[in-house]
C-alpha positions in Angstrom: -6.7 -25.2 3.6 -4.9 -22.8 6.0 -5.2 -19.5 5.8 -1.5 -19.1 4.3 -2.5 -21.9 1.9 -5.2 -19.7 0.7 -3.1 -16.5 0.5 -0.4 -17.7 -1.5 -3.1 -19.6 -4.1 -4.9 -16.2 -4.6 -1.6 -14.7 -5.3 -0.6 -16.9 -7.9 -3.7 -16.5 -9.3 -4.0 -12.7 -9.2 -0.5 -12.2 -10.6 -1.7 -14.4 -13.6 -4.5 -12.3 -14.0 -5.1 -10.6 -17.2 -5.3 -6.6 -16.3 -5.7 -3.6 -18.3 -2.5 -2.4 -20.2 -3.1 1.4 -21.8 -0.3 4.3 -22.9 0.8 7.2 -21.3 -2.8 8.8 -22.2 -4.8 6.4 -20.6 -6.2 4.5 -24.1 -6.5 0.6 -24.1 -3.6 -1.4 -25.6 -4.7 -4.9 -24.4 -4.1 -6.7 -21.6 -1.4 -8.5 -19.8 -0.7 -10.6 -16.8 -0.3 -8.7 -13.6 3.1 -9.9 -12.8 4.6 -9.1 -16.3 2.1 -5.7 -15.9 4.6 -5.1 -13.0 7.9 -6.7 -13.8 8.2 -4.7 -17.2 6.8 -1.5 -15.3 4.0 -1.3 -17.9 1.0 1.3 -17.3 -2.5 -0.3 -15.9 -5.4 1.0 -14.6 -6.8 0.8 -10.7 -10.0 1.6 -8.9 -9.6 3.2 -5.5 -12.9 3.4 -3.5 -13.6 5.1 -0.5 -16.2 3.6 1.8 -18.3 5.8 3.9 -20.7 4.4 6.7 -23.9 7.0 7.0 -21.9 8.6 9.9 -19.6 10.0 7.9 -16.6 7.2 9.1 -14.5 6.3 7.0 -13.8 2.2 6.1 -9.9 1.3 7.0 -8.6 -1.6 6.2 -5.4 -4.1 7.0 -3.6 -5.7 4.2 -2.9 -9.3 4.1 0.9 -10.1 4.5 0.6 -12.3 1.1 -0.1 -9.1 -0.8 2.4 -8.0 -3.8 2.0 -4.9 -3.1 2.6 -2.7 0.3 1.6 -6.2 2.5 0.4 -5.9 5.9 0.1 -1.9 5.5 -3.3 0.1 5.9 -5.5 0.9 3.3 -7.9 3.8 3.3 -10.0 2.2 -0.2 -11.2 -1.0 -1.5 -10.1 -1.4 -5.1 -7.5 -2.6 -7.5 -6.1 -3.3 -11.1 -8.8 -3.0 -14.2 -9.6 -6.3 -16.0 -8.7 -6.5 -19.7 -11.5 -5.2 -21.4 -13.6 -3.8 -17.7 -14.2 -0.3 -17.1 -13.5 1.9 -13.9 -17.0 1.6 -12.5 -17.4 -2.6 -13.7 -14.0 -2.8 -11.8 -14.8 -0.5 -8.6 -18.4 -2.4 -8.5 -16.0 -5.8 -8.5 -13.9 -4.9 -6.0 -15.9 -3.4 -3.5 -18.2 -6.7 -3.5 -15.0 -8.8 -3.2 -12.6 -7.1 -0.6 -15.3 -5.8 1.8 -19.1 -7.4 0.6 -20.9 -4.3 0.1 -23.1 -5.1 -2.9 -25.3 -2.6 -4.8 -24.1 0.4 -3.8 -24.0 3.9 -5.6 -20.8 4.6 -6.7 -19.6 8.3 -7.2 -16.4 9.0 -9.2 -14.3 11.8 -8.2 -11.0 12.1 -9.7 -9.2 10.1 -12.6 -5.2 10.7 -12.5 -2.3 9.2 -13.1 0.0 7.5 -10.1 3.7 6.9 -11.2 5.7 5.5 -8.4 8.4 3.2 -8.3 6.1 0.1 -7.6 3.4 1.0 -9.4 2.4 2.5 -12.5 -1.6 3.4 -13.1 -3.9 5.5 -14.2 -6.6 5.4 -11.2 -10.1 6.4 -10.8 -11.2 6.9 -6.9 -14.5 6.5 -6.4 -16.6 6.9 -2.9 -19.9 5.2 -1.8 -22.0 5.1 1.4 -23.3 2.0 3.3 -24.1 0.6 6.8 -24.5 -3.2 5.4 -22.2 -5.3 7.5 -18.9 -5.5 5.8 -17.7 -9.6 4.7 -14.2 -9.1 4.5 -12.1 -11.4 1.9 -9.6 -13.2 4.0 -7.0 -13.6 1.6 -6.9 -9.9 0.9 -8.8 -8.4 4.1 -7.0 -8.8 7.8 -8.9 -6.6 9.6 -11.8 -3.8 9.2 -13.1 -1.0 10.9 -15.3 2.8 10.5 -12.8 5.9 11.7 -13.6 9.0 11.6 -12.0 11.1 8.8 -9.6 13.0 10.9 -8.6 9.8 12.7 -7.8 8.3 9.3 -5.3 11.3 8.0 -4.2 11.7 11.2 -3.3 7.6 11.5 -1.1 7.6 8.2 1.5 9.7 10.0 1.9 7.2 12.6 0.8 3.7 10.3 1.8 2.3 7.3 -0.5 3.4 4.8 -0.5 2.7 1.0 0.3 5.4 -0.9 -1.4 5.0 -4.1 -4.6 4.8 -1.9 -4.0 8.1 0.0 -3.2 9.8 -3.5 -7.2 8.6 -4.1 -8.2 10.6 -1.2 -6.4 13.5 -1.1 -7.7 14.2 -4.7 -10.7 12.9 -3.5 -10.7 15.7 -0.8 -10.1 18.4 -3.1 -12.8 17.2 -5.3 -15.4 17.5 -2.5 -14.3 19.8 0.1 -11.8 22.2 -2.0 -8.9 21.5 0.0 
């Protein structure tokens, strides 16, 4: 299959995807596909993780153009929706392996808040974790990867298209571990 082929077959089958659907305070009230998650502008849960190398760089990532969400736009975290019935770190663990193949890694959580946007709606966990194993991107999610240094990354979403709900995960990220 071509690469598009792949794209849009990943799509349909992420937006049928059964996700985590909770209330206002964050407690579970099933699940639900992530297309209706969406359409009906329910709440859901997401995973944001920050991947350091053991420089200190942070892992920056291009969207695929086939994404629902913010396509073709930088991203400064792996991650995404909750499963029905998975937790944060099952879910972080999950979509670390898939986006960027880093595999048994410690996780660290940081910050769980909520992110109410037009597009989205989620309570969101941002996690971090530090590895030099070679990343194995997912081509139907991943274009195109690279290690930045910090500064270069906050400095880059002034001039980039950035996703949002990601850079919410690392400014609370930031205040979490360097108090600003």
């Amino acid at each position: 299959m071509s690469q598009g082929v792949d794209e849009a077959a990943h799509r349909a089958a992420s937006d049928a995807e059964r996700v985590a659907w909770v209330d206002e305070q964050d407690r579970p009230l099933g699940g639900v596909p992530r297309a209706e998650l969406r359409a009906r502008r329910l709440l859901g849960r997401g995973t944001y993780i920050l991947l350091f190398n053991s420089a200190g760089e942070l892992c920056v990532h291009r969207r695929t153009l086939s994404k629902a969400l913010y396509p073709g736009y930088w991203d400064v975290a792996a991650g995404g929706m909750v499963l029905e019935g998975e937790s944060y770190a099952d879910s972080a663990a999950r979509e670390l392996a898939e986006e960027l193949g880093i595999r048994d890694v410690a996780l660290v959580e940081h910050a769980h808040f909520l992110y109410d946007a037009p597009e989205s709606r989620l309570w969101c966990t941002a996690f971090s974790a530090v590895s030099d194993a070679p990343l194995v991107l997912q081509p139907e999610e991943v274009l195109e990867a690279r290690f930045i240094p910090l500064a270069e990354a906050l400095a880059e979403t002034h001039i980039k298209p950035y996703c949002p709900d990601s850079l919410a995960a690392l400014q609370r990220y930031l205040v979490a571990t360097q108090g600003r």
